[in-house]
py3Dmol code that shows the C-alpha trace and the ligand (Angstrom):
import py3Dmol

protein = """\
ATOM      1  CA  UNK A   1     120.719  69.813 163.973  1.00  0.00           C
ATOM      2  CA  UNK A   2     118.149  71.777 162.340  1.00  0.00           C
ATOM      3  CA  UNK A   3     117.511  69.272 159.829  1.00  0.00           C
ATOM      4  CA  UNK A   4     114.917  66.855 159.366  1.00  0.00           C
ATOM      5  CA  UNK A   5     114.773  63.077 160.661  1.00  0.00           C
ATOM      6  CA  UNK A   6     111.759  60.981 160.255  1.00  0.00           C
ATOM      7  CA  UNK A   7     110.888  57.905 161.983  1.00  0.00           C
ATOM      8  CA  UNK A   8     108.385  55.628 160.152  1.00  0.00           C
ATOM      9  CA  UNK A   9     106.514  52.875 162.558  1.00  0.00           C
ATOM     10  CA  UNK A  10     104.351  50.158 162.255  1.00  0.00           C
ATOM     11  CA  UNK A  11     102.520  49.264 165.552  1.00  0.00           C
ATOM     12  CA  UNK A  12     101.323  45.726 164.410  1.00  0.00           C
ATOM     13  CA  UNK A  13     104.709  44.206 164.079  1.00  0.00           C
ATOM     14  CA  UNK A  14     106.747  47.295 166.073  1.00  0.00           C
ATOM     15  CA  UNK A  15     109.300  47.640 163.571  1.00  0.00           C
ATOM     16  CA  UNK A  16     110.916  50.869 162.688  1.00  0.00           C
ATOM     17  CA  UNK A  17     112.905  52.864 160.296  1.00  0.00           C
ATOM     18  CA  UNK A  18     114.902  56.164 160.922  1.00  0.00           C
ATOM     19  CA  UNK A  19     115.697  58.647 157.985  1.00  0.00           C
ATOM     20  CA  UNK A  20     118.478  60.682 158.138  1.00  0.00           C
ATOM     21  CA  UNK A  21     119.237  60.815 161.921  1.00  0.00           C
ATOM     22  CA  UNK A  22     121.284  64.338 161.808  1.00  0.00           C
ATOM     23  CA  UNK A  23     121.892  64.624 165.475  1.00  0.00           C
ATOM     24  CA  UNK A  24     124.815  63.164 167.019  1.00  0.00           C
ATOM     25  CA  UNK A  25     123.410  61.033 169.775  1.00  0.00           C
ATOM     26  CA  UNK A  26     120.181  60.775 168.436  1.00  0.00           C
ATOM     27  CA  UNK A  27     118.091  61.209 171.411  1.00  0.00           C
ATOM     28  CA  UNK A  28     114.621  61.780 170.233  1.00  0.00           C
ATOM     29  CA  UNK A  29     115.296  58.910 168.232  1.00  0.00           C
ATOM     30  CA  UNK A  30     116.617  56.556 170.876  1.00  0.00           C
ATOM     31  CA  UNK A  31     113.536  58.125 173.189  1.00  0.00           C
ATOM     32  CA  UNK A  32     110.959  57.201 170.621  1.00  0.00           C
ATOM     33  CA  UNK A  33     112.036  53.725 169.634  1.00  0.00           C
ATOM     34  CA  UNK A  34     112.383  52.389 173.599  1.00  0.00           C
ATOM     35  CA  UNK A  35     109.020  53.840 174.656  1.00  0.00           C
ATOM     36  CA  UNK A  36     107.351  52.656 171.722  1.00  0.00           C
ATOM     37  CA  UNK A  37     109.820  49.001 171.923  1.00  0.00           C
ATOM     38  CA  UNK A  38     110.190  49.042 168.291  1.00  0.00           C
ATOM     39  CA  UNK A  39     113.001  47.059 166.351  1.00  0.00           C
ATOM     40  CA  UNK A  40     114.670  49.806 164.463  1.00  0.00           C
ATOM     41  CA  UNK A  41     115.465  47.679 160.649  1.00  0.00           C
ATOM     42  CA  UNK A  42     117.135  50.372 158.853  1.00  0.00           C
ATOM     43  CA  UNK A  43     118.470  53.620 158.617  1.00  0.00           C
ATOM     44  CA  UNK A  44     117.862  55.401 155.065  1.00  0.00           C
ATOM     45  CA  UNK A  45     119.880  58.726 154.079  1.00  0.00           C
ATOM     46  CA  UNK A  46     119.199  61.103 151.496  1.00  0.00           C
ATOM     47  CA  UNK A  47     122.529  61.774 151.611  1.00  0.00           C
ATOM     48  CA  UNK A  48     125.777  61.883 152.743  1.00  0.00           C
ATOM     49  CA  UNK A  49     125.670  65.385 154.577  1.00  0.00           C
ATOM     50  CA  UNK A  50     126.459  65.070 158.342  1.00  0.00           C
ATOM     51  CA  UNK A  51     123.645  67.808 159.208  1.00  0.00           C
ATOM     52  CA  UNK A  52     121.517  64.156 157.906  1.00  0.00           C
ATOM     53  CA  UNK A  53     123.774  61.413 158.704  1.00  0.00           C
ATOM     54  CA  UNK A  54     125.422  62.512 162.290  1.00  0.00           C
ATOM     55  CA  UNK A  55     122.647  60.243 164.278  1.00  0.00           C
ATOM     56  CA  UNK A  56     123.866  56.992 162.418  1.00  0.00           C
ATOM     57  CA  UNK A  57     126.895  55.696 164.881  1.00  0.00           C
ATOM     58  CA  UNK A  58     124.660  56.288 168.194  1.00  0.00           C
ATOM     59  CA  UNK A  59     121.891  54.619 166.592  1.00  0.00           C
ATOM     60  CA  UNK A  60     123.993  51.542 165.475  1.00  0.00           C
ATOM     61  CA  UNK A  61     125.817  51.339 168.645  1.00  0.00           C
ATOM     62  CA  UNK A  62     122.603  51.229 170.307  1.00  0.00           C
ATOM     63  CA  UNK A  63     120.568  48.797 167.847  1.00  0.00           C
ATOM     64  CA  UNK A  64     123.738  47.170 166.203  1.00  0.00           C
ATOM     65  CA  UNK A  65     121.755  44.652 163.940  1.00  0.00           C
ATOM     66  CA  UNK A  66     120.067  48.072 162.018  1.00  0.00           C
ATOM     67  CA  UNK A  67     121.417  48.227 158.194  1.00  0.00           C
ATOM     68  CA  UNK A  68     122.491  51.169 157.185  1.00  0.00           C
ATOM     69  CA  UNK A  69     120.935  52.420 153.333  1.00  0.00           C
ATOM     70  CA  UNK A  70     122.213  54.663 150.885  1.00  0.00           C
ATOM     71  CA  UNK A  71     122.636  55.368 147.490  1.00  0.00           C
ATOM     72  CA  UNK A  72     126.886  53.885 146.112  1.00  0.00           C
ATOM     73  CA  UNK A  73     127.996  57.070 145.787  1.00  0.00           C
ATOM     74  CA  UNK A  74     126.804  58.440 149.298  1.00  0.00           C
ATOM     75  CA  UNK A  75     128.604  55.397 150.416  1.00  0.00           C
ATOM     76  CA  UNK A  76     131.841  56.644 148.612  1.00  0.00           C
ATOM     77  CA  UNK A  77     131.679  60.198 150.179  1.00  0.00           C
ATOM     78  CA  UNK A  78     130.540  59.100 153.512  1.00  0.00           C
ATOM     79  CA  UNK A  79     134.015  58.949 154.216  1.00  0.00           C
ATOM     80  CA  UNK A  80     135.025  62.283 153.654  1.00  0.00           C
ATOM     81  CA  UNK A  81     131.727  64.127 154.474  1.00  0.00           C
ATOM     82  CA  UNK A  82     131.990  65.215 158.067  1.00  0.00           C
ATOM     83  CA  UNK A  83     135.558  67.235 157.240  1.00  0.00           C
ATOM     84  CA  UNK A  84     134.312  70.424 155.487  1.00  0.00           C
ATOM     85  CA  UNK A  85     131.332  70.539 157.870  1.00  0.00           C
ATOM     86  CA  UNK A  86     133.146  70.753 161.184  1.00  0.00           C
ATOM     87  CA  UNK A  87     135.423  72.893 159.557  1.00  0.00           C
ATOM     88  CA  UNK A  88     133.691  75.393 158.086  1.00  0.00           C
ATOM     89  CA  UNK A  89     130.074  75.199 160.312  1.00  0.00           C
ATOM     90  CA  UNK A  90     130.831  73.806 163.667  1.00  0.00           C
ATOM     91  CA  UNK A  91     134.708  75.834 163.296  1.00  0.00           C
ATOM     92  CA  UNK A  92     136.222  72.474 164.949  1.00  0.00           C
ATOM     93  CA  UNK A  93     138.665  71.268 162.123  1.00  0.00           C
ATOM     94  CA  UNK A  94     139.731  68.608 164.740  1.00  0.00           C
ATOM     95  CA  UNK A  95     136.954  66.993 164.994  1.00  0.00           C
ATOM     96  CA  UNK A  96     136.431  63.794 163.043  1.00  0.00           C
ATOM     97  CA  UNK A  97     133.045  61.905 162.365  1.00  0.00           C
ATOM     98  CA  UNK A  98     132.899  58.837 159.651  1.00  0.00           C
ATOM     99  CA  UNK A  99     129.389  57.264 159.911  1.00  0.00           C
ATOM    100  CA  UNK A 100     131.290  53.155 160.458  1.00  0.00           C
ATOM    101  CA  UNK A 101     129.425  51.081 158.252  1.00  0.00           C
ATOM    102  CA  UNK A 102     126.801  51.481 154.971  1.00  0.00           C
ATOM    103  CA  UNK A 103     124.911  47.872 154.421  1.00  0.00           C
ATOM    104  CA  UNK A 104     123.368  48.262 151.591  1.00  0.00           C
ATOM    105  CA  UNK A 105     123.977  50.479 148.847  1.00  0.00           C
ATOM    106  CA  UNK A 106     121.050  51.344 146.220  1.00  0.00           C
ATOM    107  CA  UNK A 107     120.926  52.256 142.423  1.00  0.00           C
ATOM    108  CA  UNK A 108     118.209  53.819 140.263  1.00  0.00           C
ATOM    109  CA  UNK A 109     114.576  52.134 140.595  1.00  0.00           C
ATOM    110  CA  UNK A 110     115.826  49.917 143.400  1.00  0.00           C
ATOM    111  CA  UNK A 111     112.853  48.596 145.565  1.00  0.00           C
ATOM    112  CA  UNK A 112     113.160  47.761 149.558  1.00  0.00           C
ATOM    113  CA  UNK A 113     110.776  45.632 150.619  1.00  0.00           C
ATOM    114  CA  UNK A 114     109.990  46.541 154.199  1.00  0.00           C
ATOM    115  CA  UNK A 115     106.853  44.920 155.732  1.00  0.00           C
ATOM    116  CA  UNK A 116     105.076  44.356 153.192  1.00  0.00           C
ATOM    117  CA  UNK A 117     105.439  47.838 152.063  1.00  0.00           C
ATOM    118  CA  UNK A 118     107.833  48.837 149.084  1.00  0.00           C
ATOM    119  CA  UNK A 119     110.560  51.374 149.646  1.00  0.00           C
ATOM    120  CA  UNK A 120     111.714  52.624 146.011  1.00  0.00           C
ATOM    121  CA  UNK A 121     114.574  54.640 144.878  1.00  0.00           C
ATOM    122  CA  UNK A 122     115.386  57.106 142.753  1.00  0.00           C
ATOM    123  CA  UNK A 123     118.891  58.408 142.038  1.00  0.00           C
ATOM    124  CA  UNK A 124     118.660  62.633 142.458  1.00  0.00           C
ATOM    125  CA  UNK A 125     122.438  63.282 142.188  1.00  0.00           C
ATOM    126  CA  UNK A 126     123.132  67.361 142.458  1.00  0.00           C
ATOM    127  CA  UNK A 127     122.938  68.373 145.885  1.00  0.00           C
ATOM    128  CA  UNK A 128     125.313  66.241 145.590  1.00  0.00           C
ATOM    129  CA  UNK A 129     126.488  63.199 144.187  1.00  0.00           C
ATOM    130  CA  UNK A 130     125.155  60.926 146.567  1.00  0.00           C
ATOM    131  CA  UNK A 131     121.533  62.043 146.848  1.00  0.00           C
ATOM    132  CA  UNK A 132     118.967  60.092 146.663  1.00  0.00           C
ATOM    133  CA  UNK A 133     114.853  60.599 146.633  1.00  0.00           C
ATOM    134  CA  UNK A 134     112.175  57.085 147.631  1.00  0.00           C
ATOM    135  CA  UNK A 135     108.801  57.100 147.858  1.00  0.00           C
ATOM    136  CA  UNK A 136     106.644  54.655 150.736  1.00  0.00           C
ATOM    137  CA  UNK A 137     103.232  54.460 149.639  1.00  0.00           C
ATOM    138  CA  UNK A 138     101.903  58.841 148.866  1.00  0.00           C
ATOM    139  CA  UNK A 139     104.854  60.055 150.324  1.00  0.00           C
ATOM    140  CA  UNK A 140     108.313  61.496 148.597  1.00  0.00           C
ATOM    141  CA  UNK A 141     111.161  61.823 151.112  1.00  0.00           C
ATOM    142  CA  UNK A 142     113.417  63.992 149.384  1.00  0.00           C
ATOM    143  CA  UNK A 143     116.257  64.931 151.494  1.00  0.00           C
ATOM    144  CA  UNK A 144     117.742  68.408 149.779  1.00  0.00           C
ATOM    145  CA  UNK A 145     116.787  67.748 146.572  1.00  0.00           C
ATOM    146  CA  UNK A 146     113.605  69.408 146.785  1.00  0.00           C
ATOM    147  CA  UNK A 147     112.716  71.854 149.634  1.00  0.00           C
ATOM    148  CA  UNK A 148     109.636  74.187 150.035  1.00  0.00           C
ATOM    149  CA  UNK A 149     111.577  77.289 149.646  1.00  0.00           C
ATOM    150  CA  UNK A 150     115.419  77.184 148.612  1.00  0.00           C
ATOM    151  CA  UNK A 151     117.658  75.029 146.266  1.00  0.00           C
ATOM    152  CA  UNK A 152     120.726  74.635 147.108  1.00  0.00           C
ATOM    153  CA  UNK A 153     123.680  72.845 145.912  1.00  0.00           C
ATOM    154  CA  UNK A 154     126.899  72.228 147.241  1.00  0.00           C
ATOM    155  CA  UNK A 155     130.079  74.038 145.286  1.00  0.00           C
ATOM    156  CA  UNK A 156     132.333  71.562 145.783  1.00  0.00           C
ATOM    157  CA  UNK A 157     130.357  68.412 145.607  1.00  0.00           C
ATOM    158  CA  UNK A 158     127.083  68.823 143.709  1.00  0.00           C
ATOM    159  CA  UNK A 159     126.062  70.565 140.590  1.00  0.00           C
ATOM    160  CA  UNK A 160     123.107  72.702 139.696  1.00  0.00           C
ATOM    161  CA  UNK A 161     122.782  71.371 135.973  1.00  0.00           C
ATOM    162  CA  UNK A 162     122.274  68.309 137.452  1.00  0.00           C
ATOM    163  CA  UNK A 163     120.008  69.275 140.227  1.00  0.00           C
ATOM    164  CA  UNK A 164     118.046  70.787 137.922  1.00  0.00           C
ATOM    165  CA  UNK A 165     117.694  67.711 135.855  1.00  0.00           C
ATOM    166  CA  UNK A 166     116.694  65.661 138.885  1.00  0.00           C
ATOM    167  CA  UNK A 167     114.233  68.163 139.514  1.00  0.00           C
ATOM    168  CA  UNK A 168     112.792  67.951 136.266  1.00  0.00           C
ATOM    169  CA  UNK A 169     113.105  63.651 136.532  1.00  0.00           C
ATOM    170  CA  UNK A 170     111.063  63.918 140.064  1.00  0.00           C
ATOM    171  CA  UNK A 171     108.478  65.920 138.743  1.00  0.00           C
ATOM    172  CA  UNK A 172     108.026  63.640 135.877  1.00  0.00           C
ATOM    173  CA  UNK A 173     107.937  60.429 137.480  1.00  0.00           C
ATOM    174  CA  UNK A 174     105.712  61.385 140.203  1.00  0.00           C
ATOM    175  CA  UNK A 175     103.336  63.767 138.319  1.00  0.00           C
ATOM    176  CA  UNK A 176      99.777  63.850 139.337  1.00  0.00           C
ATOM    177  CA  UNK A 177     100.441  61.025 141.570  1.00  0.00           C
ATOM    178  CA  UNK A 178      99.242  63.476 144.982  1.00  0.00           C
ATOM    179  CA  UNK A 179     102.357  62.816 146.401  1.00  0.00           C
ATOM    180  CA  UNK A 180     103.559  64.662 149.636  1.00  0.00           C
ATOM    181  CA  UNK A 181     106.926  65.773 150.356  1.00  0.00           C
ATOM    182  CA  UNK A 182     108.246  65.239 153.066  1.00  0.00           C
ATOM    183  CA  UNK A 183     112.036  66.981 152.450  1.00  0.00           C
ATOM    184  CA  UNK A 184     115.064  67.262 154.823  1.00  0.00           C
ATOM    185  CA  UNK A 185     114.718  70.885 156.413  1.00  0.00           C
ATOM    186  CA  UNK A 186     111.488  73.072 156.701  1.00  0.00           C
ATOM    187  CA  UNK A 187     107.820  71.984 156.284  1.00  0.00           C
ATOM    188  CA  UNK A 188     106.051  69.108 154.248  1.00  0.00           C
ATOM    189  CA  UNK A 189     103.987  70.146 150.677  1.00  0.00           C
ATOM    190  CA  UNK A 190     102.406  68.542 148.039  1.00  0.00           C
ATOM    191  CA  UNK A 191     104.762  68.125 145.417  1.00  0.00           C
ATOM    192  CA  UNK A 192     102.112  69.117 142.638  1.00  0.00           C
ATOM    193  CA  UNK A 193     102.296  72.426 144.315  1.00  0.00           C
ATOM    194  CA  UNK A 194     106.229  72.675 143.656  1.00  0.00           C
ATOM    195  CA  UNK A 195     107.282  75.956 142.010  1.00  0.00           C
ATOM    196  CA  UNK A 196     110.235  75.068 139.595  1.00  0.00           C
ATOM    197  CA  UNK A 197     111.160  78.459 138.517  1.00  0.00           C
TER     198      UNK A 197
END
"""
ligand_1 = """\
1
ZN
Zn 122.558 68.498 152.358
"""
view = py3Dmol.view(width=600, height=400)
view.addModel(protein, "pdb")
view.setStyle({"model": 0}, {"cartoon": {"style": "trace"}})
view.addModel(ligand_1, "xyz")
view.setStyle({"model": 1}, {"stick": {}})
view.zoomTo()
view.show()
């Protein structure tokens, strides 16, 4: 998949977390967490699009003690996600993908603790329902709610009213704060240098 999956690692205690694996066996992933022998803790996702969420099953077959994170209403739609996108992208209406578990499910200003770093949440709905934006330490990982050079929002699913307003509540909260963006396709930015026009 063309989208992007980040691995964050800490070498002192080898423990790992994978955002939005998109790719169905997750290789690279799999690659990077044996040679390194990390413990893989959790996987985080944006959202429930299976261009970001088509990794999960490999990577929980493989490390089967990993939770699985997501915002409630990502976990509703997980179920349903992979339909419209084999249909439509991939042309393969038969073929069926439900990510098989979600762990733990995350609301508005929720905070992860994750070795000794805090993971916290912010509810982005409008990409669609289920997205979700957190920031670890100066970094914003915002899945499709903001990208360097395109907003988009699903028909169906999502709303532009509301991306818009999650826009405007990301740009608020994290003002000034020299955050970097580190979204789910194309290149990192500083979100201070986001155009909203
Ligand atoms: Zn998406």
């Amino acid at each position: 998949m063309s989208s992007n999956c980040y691995i964050i690692y800490d070498n002192s205690i080898r423990h790992c977390i994978v955002i939005d694996p998109g790719s169905e066996h997750s290789l690279r992933e799999i690659d990077f967490i044996e040679s390194g022998r990390y413990s893989l803790d959790y996987i985080v996702l944006t959202h429930e699009h299976t261009d970001h969420t088509w990794g999960c099953n490999a990577l929980i077959e493989k490390y089967p003690f990993t939770k699985i994170v997501c915002s409630e209403k990502c976990a509703q739609e997980l179920p349903h996600s992979s339909d419209a996108y084999f249909r439509f992208y991939m042309d393969d209406p038969d073929y069926q993908y439900k990510v098989k578990k979600v762990d733990i499910t995350v609301h508005d200003k929720d905070i992860l603790d994750w070795n000794y770093i805090s993971i916290e949440f912010i509810m982005t709905p409008g990409h669609t329902g289920g997205s979700m934006c957190f920031t670890l330490n100066n970094i914003l990982f915002t899945g499709d709610t903001i990208m360097k050079y395109k907003l988009f929002t699903n028909k169906r699913f999502g709303s532009y009213e509301q991306m818009r307003s999650s826009i405007s509540k990301l740009l608020s909260t994290y003002h000034n704060k020299g955050l970097t963006v580190y979204p789910g396709h194309g290149e990192i930015f500083k979100l201070d240098d986001y155009d909203n026009d």
